[in-house]
C-alpha positions in Angstrom: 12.7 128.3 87.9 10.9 128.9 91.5 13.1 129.2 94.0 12.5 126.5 96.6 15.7 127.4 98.9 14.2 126.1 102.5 13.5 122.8 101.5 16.8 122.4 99.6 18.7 124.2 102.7 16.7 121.8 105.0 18.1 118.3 102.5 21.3 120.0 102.5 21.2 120.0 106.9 20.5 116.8 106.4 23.0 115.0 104.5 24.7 112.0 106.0 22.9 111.6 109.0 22.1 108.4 108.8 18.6 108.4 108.1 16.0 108.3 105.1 15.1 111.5 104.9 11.8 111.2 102.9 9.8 114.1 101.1 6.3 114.1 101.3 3.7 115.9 99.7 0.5 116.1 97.4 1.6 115.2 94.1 2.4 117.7 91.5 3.8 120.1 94.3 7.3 119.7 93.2 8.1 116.6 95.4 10.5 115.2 92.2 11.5 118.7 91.0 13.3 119.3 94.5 15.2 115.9 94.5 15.9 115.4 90.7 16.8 118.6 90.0 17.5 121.6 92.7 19.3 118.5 95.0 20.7 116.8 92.4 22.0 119.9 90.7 23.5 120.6 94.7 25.2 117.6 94.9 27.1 117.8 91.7 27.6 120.5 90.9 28.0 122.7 94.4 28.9 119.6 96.3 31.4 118.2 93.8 30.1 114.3 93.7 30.9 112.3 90.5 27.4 111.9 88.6 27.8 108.0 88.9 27.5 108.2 92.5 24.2 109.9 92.5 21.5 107.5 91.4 18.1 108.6 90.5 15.4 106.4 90.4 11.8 107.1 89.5 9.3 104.2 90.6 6.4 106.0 88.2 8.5 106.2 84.9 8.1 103.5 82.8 11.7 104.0 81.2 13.6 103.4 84.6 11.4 100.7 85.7 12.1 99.1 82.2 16.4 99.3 83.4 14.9 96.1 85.6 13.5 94.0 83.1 16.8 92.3 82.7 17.2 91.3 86.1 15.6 87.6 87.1 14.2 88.0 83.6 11.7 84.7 84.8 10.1 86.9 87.4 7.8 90.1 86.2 9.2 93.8 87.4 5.7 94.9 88.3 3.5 93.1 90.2 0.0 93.3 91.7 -0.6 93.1 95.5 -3.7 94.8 97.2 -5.2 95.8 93.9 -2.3 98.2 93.0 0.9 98.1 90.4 4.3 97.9 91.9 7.7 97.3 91.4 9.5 93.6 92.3 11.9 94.7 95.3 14.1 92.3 94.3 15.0 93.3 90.8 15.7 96.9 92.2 18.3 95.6 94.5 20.0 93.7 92.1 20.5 97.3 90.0 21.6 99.4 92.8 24.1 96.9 93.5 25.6 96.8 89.6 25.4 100.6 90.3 27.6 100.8 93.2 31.0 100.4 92.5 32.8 101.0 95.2 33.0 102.0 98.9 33.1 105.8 98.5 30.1 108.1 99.2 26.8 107.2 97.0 23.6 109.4 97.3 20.4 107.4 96.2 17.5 110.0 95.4 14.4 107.6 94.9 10.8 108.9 93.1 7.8 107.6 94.4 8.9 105.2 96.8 5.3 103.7 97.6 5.3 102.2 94.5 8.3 99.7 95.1 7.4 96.3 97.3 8.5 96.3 100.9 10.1 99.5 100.2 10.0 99.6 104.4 12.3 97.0 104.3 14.4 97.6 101.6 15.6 101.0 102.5 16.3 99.7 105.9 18.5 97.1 104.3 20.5 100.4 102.4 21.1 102.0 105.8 22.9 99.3 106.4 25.6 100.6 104.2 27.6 103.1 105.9 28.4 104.6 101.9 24.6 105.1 101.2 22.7 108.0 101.7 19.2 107.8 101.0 16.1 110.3 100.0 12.7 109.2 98.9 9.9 111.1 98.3 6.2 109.7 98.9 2.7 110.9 98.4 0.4 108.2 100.3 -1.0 108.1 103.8 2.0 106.2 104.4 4.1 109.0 104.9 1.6 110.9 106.9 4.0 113.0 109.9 2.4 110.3 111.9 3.7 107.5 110.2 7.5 107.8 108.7 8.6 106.8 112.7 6.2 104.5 112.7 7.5 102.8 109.5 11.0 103.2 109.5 11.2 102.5 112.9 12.0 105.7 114.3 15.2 105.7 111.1 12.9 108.2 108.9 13.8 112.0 108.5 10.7 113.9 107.2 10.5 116.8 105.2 7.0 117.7 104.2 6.6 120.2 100.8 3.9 122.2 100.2 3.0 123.8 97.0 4.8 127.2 96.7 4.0 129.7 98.9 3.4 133.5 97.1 6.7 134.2 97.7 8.4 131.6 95.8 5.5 131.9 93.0 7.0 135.2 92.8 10.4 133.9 92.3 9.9 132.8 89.4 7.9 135.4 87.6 8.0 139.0 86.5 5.1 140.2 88.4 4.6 143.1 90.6 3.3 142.0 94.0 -0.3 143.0 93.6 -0.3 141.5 89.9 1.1 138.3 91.1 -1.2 138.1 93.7 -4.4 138.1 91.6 -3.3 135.0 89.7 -1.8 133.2 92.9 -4.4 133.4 95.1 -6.6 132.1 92.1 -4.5 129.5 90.6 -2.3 128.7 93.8 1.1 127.2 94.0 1.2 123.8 92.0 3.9 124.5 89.8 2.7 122.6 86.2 -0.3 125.2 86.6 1.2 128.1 87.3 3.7 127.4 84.1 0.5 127.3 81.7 0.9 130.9 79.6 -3.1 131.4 79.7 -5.8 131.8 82.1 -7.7 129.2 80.2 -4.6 126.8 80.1 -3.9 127.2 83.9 -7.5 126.1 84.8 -7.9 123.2 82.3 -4.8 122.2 83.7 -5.9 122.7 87.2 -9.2 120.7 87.0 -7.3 118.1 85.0 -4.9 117.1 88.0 -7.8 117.7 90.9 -9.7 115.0 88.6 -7.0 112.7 86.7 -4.5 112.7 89.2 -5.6 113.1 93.0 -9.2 111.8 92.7 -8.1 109.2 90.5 -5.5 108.3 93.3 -8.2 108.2 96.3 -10.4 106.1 93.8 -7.4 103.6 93.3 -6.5 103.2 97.0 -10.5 102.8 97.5 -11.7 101.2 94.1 -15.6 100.5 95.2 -16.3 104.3 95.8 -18.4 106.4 93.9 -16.2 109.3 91.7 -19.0 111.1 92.0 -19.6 111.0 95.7 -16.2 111.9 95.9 -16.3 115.0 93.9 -19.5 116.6 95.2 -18.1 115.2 99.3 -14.8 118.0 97.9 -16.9 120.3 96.2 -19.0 120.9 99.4 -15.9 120.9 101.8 -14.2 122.8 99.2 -17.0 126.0 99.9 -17.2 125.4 103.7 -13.2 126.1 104.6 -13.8 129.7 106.9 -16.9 127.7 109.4 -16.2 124.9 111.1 -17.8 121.9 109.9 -18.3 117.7 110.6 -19.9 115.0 109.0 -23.4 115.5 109.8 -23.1 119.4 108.8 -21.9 118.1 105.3 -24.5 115.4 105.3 -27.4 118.0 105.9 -26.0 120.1 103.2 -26.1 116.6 100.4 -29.4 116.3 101.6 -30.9 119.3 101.2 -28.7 121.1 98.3 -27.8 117.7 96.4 -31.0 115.4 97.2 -28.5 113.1 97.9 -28.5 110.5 100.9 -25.1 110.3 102.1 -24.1 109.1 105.4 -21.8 110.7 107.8 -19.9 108.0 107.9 -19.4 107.9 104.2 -18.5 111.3 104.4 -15.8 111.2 107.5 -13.8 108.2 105.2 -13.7 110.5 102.4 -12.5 113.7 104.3 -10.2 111.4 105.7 -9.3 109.7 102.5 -8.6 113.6 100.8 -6.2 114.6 104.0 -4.2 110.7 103.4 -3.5 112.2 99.7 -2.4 115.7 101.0 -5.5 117.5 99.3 -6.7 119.0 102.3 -5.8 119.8 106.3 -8.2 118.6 108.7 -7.2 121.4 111.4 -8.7 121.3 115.2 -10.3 124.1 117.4 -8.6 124.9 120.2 -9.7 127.0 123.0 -7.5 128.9 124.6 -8.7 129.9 127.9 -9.0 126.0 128.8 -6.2 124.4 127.3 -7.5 122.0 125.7 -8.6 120.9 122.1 -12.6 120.6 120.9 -12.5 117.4 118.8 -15.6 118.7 117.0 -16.8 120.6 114.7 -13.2 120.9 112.9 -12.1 123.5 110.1 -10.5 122.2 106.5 -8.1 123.8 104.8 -6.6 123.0 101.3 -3.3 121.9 100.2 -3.2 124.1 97.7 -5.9 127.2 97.1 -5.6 126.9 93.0 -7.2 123.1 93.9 -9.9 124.4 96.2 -10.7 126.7 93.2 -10.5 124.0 90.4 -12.8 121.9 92.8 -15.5 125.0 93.1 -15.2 124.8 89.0 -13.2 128.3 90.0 -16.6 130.1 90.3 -16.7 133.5 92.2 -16.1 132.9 96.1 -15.6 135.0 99.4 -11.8 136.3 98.9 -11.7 136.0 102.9 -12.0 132.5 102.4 -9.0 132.5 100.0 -6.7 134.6 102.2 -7.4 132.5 105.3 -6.2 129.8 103.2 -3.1 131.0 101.7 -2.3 132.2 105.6 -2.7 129.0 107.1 -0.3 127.7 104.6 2.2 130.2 104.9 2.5 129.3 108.8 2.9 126.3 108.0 5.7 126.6 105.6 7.6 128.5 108.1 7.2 125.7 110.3 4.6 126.1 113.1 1.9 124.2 114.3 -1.7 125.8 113.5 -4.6 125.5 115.6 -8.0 127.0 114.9 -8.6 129.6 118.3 -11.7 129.2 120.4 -12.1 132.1 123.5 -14.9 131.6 125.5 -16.0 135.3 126.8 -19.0 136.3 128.8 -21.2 138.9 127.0 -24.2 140.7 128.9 -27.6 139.7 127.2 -30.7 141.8 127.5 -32.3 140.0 130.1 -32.1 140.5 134.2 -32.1 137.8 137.2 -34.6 137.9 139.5 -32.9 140.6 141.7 -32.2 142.9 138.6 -28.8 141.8 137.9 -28.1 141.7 133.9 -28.2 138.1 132.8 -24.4 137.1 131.5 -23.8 134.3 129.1 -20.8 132.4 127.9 -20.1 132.9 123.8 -17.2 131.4 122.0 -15.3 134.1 119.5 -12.3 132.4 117.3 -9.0 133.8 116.4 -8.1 132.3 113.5 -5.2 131.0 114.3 -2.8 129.8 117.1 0.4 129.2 115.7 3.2 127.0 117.7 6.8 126.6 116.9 9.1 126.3 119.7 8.4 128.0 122.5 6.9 130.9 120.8 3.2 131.5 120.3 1.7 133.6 117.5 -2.3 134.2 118.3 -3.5 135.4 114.0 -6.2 137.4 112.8 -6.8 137.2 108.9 -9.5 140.3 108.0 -10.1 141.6 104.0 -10.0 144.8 105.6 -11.3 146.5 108.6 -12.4 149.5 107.7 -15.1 150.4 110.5 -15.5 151.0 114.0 -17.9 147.8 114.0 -15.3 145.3 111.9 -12.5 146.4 114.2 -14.4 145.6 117.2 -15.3 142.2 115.5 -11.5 141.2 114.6 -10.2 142.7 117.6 -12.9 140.6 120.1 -11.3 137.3 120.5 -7.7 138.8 120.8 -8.6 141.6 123.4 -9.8 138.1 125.5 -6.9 136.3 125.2 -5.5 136.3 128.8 -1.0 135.2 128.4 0.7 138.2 126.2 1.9 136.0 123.6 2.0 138.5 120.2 -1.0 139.3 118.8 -1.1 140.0 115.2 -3.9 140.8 112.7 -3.4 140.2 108.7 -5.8 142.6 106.6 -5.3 142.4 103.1 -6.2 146.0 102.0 -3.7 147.4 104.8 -1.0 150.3 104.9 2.4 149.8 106.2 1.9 148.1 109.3 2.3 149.2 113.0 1.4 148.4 116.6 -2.1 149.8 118.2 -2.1 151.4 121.3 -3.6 147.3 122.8 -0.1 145.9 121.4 -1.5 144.0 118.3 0.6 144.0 115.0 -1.6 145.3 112.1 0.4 144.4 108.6 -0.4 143.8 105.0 -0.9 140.6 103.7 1.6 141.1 101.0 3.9 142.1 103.5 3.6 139.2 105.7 3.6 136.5 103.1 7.1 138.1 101.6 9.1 138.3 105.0 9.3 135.6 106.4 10.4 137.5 109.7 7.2 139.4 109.1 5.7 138.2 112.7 8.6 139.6 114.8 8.1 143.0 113.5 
């Protein structure tokens, strides 16, 4: 069993507030695990709440939506509206209200929600009820951070899971660190594929959800759009996530790789079709000296890295790639906002004015990352290793230009215990950071 004690600590915080608190997430990241099991487990068995008062309800499991049937037997329990199967509202209410049986506490842990009618309004209606308290999970653009205010009218608690981070992978194994890193950063943190026994099992079973579960989703949602579009649109994002990229980069790269005429258009719907589905991060440049954020190009980052891998057909690929990856995810499991960092700085060319002067020019550098939570400010280097005078210069170029003294901090995967240099930068191990999760403050 992985270990998913934030996100359980974080329902637990929650309890009785008053509010759906609703889990989002890509699919297959554990969404149903967390509430069915871990939280259900919680409430009866650490929390002491009879099982009848804690009603689980799957809205993608054929046997619960059969417990309906019997309810308005002359009207049908699924039902078809813009091109998609769900669940008739009303029958659902009629259950939960045989189900509750009187006015003590109830706790109503709901699968899928997206796939019952009006769900919007129907879990309105349970708040309501001062006995109910309700969590849903979702995996649909409609419970984008963006929109769970929007829907629920400001009543909607979000809680967004990702797929585990290395640490929790590790939970629930018996590998070493460095062993258990190998397969992580190549099969990632979706749970049904890391619980395949063999190499050859984890990637059939990778490449089976990336194709019959979240493409087959995005091609439901959009039913007139090409599968194969689709895959080669991920494919191509999927070996561009270290350089910023737009539309018309991709669309160049169809054009000249694929012979395929693709507009950009085309291309921004899809990206932005994979992000509604949690597949991948559209993350924005920021620059840092300015202020202010450069709408384009933008830099991708995956959900999941074992995905990115199953849609590269998990052929060889730049392990910086991966590791920038797995970072970004990591700060984002601990909860801060990640940026892409842009700092302008003026480097001397080799070319003189008119009165002799050397000629200076503005160049942008990045820092990876600019991470936000609070009122604390991480600025984040991710390096393989830096092992020469000339790497260290590169890695360290952005951050020596930085001009507030927020912490400075620079992840290198084949690092020693890690220290402060003499400029104040934190130098630590990868493994090191992605175990602690007070790894920053050090």
């Amino acid at each position: 069993m992985f270990k998913r004690d934030l996100y359980l600590n974080e329902l637990i915080s929650k309890k009785k507030n008053h509010l759906i608190k609703v889990i989002t997430g890509i699919r297959r990241s554990g969404k149903s695990y967390l509430l069915n099991t871990i939280f259900y487990n919680h409430l009866v068995k650490e929390a002491n709440n009879p099982k009848d008062h804690v009603i689980r309800f799957a809205f993608d499991n054929d046997e619960d939506i059969a417990l309906l049937d019997k309810y308005l037997p002359e009207q049908p329990t699924v039902i078809v509206k813009n091109n998609q199967k769900i669940v008739n509202n009303k029958k659902f209410r009629l259950y939960i209200n045989d189900l509750i049986l009187d006015d003590d506490q109830y706790y109503l842990l709901l699968d899928e929600i997206q796939n019952l009618d009006e769900f919007v309004r129907v879990l309105n209606g349970f708040l309501r009820h001062d006995n109910y308290d309700v969590y849903v999970t979702g995996s649909n653009s409609r419970f984008l951070s963006s929109e769970v205010d929007t829907e629920f009218g400001g009543r909607g608690d979000r809680i967004h899971l990702l797929p585990l981070t290395f640490a929790e992978f590790l939970s629930g194994t018996d590998y070493d660190e460095n062993t258990g890193f190998k397969i992580y950063e190549r099969y990632g943190g979706i749970p049904l594929v890391q619980l395949q026994k063999t190499d050859e099992e984890k990637t059939k079973q990778a490449i089976s959800i990336l194709n019959e579960t979240y493409i087959k989703d995005v091609k439901d949602r959009h039913p007139n759009v090409s599968v194969n579009n689709l895959n080669d649109t991920l494919h191509v994002v999927a070996s561009m996530i270290s350089t910023p990229i737009n539309p018309s980069k991709i669309e160049k790269t169809f054009k000249s790789v694929y012979h395929i005429d693709l507009t950009n258009d085309a291309i921004g719907n899809y990206i932005s079709w994979f992000e509604e589905a949690y597949l991948l991060s559209k993350t924005l440049r920021y620059n840092v000296k300015g202020r202010h954020y450069i709408g384009t190009p933008y830099k991708v980052y995956f959900e999941d890295i074992g995905i990115r891998n199953a849609a590269l057909n998990f052929r060889e690929v730049d392990e910086t790639d991966l590791i920038e990856n797995i970072v970004y995810n990591e700060l984002r499991y601990r909860g801060f906002n990640v940026d892409v960092g842009v700092v302008t700085i003026k480097k001397k060319t080799d070319r003189k004015d008119k009165n002799g002067n050397w000629i200076y020019v503005d160049v942008d550098t990045e820092c990876d990352f600019v991470a936000n939570k609070g009122d604390k400010t991480y600025y984040v280097q991710v390096a393989l290793t830096i092992d020469n005078q000339e790497k260290k210069d590169h890695e360290y170029e952005s951050l020596r230009n930085i001009p507030d003294s927020f912490k400075k901090v620079i992840v290198i995967k084949n690092e020693g215990l890690h220290y402060r240099t003499k400029e104040g930068f934190l130098r630590i191990n990868l493994l090191d950071f992605l175990t602690n999760v007070d790894s920053l403050d050090w």
